[in-house]
N, C-alpha and C positions, 0 to 999 in steps of 0.2 A: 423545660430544659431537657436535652437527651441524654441518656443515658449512655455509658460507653458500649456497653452491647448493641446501643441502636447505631452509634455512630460506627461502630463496627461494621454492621449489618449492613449500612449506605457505602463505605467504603470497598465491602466484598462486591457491594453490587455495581459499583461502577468500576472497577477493577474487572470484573465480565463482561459488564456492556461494554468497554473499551476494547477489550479481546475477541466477544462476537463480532463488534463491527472492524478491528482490522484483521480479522480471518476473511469474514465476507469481501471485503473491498478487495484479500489477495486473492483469492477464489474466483472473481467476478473478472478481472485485473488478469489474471493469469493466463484465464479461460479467451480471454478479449486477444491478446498480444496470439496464444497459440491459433487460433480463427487467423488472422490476422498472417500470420507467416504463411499461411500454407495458400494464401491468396492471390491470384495474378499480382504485379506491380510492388508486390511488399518490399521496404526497403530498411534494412536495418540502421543503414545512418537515420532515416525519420523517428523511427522508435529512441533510439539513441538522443536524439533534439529532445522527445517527448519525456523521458527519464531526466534528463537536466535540466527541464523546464521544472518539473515537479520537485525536484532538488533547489533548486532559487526560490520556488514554491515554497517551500517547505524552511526557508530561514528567513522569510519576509512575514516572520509571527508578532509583526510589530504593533498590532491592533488586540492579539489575544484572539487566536481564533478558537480556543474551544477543545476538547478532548474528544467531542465526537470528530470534526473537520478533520484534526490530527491524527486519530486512528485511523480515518479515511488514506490519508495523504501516505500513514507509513505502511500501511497495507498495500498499496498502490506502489510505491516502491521496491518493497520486498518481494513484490510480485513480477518486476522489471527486471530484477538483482537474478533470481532466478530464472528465469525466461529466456538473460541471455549466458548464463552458467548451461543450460538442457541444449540451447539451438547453436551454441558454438561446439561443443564437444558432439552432438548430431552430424553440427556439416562443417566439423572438421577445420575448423577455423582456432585461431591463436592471435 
């Protein structure tokens, strides 16, 4: 049987690896969309599709996808959220 300081201990530690991996997926995520803007042909209605895809993504958890998938997924969004907060106020857009 564990002890509450172990069940503690497992808790802190997936409370981090939850937070490393949606730091990383925004990082990864963020890094990807800015490549991406500054690229011939980039179109922000597509990124815009792709941010709402991951949105219908992201409430179709009807199977239980998991904490890691889900860090993934809101890391991934918050990285859209922003991306287009920096490239609308950049170029000037409302």
């Amino acid at each position: 049987m564990l002890t509450m300081i172990q069940i503690d201990f497992i808790f802190l530690y997936m409370i981090d690896l939850y937070e490393q991996i949606l730091d990383r997926s925004f990082e990864v995520m963020l890094k990807s969309l800015r490549d991406r803007s500054t690229a011939e042909g980039f179109s922000l209605d597509e990124v815009k599709g792709e941010l709402e895809s991951f949105y219908k993504y992201e409430e179709q958890d009807w199977s239980g996808r998991g904490e890691v998938l889900q860090a993934d997924i809101e890391g991934s969004i918050m990285a859209f959220e922003v991306f287009f907060s920096q490239y609308e106020k950049e170029n000037e857009i409302s």
